[in-house]
C-alpha positions, 0 to 999 in steps of 0.5 A: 500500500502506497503512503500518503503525500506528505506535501501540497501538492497543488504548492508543489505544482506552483512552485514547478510551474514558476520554475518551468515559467521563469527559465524555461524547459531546457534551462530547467534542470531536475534539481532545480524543479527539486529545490523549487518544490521542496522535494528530494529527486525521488519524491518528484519522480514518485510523484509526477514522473519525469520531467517531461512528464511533469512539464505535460502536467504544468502546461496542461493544467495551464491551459485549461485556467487560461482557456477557462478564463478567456471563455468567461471573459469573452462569454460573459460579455453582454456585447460579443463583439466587445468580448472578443476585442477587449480579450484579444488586447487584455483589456478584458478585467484581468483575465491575464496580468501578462507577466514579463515572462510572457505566456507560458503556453507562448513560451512552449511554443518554440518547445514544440518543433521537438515535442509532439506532445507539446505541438499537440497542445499548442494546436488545441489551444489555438483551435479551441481560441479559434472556435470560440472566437468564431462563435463571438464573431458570429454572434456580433454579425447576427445581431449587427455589431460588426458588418453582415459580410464579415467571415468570421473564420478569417477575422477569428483568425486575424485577431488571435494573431494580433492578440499573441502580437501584443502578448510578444510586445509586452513580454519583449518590454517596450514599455506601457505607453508604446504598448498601449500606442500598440494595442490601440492602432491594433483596434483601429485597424481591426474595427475599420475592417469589419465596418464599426 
């Protein structure tokens, strides 16, 4: 019979993740995900695996809160056309603070040409953000926010590129005002295209 965990293991599991965050995979060593949780080698690799298996846990659980915050922002708006936007250039009430260190999911990215699993993972979040966009984007057509000719399959897809363009800015460190000069020329563009 196993013995029971004798740690947090949601704790250790941030405390992992920050260290994944701040230095990436490859710069994370085994001891360091050791000494950010607390735990002796053995006690990690008892718990969670390897360390790609532990990094699989990490990006997991962070895509799911992401995805689930950006859904209630974007959903939770009475105007879909508002939601969508406010959510692409983060001014949606905080569903993410944009740290320096830039999106976790972003930052893995580059991980992905050698990583199927991580590959895997970048896709379904993108197909997932593309879906629910287009479902935002749809509904504003319908109710007339935005013109009646606008696709929203390609719109969905311009805006979640603009939205991981400002997600670049931030974490390059341009500073808040040329940020904010960014995000706004952003919007103009995007609501001349679809005719608001």
């Amino acid at each position: 019979m196993p013995r029971p965990r004798k740690f947090d293991e949601h704790a250790v599991l941030t405390a992992v993740r920050d260290a994944f965050w701040r230095n990436g995979y490859a710069a994370t060593s085994v001891q360091n995900l050791c000494d950010a949780a607390g735990l002796g080698m053995q006690s990690l690799y008892g718990a969670f695996g390897s360390k790609h298996d532990l990094f699989i846990r990490i990006l997991d659980d962070y895509c799911a809160c992401q995805f689930a915050g950006l859904e209630a922002a974007v959903t939770g708006d009475p105007s879909p056309w508002h939601g969508v936007t406010s959510a692409v250039t983060f001014d949606d009430g905080g569903r993410m603070d944009l740290p320096p260190q830039g999106c976790l999911m972003a930052n893995s990215a580059a991980l992905s040409a050698q990583d199927e699993e991580v590959r895997a993972r970048v896709r379904q979040l993108y197909a997932r953000t593309h879906t629910l966009f287009v479902q935002q984007i749809t509904r504003a057509r319908e109710i007339g926010e935005i013109d009646g000719d606008v696709d929203p399959e390609t719109t969905a897809r311009a805006l979640i590129s603009v939205m991981q363009g400002i997600e670049f800015l931030h974490k390059s460190g341009i500073g808040e005002e040329e940020l904010h000069l960014a995000k706004s020329a952003a919007l103009e563009l995007i609501q001349r295209s679809v005719g608001r």
